[in-house]
PyMOL commands that place a pseudoatom at each C-alpha (Angstrom):
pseudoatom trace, name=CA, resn=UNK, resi=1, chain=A, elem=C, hetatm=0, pos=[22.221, 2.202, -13.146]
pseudoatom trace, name=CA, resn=UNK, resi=2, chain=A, elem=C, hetatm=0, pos=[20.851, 4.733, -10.744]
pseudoatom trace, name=CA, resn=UNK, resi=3, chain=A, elem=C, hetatm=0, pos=[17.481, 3.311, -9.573]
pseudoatom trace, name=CA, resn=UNK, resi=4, chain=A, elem=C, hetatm=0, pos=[14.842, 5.662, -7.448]
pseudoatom trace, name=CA, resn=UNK, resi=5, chain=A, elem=C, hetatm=0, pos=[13.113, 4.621, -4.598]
pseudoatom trace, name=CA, resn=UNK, resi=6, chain=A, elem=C, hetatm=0, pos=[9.439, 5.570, -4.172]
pseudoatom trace, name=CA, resn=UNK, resi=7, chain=A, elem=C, hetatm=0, pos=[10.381, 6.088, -0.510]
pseudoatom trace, name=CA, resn=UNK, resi=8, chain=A, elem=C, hetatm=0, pos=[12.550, 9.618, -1.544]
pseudoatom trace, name=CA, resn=UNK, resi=9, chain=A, elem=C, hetatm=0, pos=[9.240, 10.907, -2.332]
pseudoatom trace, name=CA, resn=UNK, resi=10, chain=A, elem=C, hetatm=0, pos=[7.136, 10.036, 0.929]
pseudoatom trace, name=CA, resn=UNK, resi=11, chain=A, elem=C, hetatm=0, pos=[7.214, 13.592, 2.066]
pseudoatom trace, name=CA, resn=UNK, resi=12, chain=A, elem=C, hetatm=0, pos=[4.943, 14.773, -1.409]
pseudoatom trace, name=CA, resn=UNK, resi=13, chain=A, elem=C, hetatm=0, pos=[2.262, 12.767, -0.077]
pseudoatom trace, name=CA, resn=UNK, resi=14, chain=A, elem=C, hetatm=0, pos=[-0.397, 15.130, 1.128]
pseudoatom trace, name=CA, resn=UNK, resi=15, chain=A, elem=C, hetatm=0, pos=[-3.321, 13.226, 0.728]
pseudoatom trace, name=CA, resn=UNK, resi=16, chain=A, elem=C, hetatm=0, pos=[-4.629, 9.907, 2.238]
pseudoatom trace, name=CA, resn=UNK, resi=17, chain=A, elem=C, hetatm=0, pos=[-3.952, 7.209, 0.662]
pseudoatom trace, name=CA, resn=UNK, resi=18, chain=A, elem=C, hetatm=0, pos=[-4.463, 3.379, 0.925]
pseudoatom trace, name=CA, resn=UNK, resi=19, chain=A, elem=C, hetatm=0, pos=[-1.740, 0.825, 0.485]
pseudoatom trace, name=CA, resn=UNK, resi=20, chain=A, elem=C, hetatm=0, pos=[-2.299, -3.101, -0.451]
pseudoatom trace, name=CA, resn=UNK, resi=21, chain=A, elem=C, hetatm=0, pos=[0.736, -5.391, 0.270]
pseudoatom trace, name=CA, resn=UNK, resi=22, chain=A, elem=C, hetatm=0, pos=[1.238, -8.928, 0.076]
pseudoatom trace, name=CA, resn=UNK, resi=23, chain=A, elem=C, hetatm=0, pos=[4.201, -10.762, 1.038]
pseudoatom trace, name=CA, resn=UNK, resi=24, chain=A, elem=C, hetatm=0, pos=[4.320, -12.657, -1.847]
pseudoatom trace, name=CA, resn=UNK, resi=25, chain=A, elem=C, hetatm=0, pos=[4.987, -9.280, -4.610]
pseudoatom trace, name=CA, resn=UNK, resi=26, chain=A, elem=C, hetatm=0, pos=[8.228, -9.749, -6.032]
pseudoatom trace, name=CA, resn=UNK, resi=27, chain=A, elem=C, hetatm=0, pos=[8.449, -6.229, -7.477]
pseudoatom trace, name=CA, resn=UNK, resi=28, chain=A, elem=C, hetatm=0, pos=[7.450, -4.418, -4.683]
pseudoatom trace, name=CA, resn=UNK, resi=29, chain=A, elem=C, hetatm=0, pos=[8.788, -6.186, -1.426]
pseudoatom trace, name=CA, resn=UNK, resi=30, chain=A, elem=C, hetatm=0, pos=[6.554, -5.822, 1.776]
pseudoatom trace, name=CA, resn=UNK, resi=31, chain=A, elem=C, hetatm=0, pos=[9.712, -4.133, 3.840]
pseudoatom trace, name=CA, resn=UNK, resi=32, chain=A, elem=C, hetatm=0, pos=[9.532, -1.265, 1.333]
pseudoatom trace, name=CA, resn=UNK, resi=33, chain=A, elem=C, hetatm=0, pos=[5.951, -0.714, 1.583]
pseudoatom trace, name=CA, resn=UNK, resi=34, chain=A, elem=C, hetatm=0, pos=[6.247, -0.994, 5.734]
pseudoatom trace, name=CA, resn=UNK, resi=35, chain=A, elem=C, hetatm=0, pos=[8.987, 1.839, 5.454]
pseudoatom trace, name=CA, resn=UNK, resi=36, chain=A, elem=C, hetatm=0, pos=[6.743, 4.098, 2.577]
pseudoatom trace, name=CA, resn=UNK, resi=37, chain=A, elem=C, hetatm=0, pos=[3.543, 3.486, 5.121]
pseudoatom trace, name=CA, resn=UNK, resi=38, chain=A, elem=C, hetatm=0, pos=[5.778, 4.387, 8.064]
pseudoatom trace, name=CA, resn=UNK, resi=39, chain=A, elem=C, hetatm=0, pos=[7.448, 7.641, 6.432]
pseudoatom trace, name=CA, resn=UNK, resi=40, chain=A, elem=C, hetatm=0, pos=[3.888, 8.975, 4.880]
pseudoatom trace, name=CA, resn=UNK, resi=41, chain=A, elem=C, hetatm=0, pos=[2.685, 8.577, 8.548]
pseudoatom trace, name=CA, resn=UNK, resi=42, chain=A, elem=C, hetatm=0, pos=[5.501, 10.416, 10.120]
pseudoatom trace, name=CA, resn=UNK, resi=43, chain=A, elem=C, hetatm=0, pos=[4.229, 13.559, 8.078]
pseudoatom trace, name=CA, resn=UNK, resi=44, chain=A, elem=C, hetatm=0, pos=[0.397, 13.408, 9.676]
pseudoatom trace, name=CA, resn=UNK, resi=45, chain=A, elem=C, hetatm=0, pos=[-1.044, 11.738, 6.505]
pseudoatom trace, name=CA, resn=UNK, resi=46, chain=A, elem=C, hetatm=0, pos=[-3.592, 9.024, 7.147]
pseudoatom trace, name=CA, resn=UNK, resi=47, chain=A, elem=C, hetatm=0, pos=[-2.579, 5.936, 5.762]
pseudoatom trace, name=CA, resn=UNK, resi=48, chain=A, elem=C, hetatm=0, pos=[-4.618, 3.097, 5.609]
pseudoatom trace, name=CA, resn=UNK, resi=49, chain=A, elem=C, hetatm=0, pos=[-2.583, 0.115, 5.307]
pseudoatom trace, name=CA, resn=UNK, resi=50, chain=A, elem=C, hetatm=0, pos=[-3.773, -3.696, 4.139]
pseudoatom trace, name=CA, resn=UNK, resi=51, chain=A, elem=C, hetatm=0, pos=[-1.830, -6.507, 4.342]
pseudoatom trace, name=CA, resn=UNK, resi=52, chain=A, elem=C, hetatm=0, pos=[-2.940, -9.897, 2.838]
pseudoatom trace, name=CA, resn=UNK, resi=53, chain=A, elem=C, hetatm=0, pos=[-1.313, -12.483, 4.770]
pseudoatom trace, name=CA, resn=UNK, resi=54, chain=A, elem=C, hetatm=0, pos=[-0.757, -14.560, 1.078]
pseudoatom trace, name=CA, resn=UNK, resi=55, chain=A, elem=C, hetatm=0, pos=[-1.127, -11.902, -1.559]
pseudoatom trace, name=CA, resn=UNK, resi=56, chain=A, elem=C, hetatm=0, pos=[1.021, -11.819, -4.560]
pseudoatom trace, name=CA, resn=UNK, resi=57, chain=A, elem=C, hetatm=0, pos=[1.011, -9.946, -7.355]
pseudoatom trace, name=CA, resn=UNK, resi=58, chain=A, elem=C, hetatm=0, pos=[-2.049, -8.953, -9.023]
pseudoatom trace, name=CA, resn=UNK, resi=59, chain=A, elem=C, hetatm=0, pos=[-4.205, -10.727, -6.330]
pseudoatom trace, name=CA, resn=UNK, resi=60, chain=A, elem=C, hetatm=0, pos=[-4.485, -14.105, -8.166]
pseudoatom trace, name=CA, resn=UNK, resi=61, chain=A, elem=C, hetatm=0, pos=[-6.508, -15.696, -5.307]
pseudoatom trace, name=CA, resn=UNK, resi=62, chain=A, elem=C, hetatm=0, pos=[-9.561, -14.941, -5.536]
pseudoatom trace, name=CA, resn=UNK, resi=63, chain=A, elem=C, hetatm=0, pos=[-10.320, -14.098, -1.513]
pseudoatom trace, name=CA, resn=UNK, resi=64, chain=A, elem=C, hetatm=0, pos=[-7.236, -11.755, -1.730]
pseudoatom trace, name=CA, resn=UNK, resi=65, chain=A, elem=C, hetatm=0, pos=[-8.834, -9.902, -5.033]
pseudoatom trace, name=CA, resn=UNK, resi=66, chain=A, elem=C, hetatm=0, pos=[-12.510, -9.408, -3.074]
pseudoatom trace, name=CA, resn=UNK, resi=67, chain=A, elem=C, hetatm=0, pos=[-10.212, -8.151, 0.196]
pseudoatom trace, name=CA, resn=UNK, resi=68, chain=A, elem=C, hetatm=0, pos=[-8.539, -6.123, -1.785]
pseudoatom trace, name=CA, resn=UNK, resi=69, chain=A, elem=C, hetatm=0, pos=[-11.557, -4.632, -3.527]
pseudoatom trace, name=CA, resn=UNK, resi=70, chain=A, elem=C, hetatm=0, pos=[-13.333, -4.160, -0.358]
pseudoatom trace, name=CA, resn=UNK, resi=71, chain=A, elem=C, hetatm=0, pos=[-10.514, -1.985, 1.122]
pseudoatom trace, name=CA, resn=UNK, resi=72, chain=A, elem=C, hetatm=0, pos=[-10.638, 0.162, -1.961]
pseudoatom trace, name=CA, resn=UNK, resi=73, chain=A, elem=C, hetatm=0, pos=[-14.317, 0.698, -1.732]
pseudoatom trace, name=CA, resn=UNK, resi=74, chain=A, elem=C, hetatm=0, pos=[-14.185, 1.342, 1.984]
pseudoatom trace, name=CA, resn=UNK, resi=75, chain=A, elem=C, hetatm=0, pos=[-11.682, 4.148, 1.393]
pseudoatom trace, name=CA, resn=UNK, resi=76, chain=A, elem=C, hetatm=0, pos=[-13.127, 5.406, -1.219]
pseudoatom trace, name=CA, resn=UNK, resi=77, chain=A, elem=C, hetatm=0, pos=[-16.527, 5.542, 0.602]
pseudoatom trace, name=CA, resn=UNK, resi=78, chain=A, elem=C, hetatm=0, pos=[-14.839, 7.352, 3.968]
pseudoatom trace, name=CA, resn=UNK, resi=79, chain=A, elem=C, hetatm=0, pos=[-12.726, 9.795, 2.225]
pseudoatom trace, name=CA, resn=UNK, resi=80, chain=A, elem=C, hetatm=0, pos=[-14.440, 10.777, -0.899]
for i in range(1, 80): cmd.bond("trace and resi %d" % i, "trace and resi %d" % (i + 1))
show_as sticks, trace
zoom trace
């Protein structure tokens, strides 16, 4: 089985974006959102990039959850 990386398709990304990573996400490991953040960069795009130092998957703790919504308000408040 063939499997695609998201990180083939970095160079599509033409618009800013906002990532949120925790090193607890099993299906999406924090080195491959480092190198995805670190490729969109390379091609000028803003990235804004959050890590939550004890984020899992689907931001069960509750902190993590209001970071995370936070972020996504900020962004969307700066850039749109």
């Amino acid at each position: 089985m063939i499997q695609i990386t998201r990180l083939f398709h970095a160079d599509q990304v033409q618009e800013r974006v906002l990532v949120v990573q925790g090193p607890n996400v099993p299906r999406v490991l924090p080195v491959e959102s480092d190198e995805m953040v670190e490729a969109i960069r390379a091609q000028g795009v803003l990235v804004e990039y959050l890590v939550l130092p004890d984020g899992g998957h689907g931001f069960l703790r509750r902190e993590n959850g209001i970071s995370a919504q936070e972020a996504y308000l900020k962004f969307m408040q700066q850039y749109w």
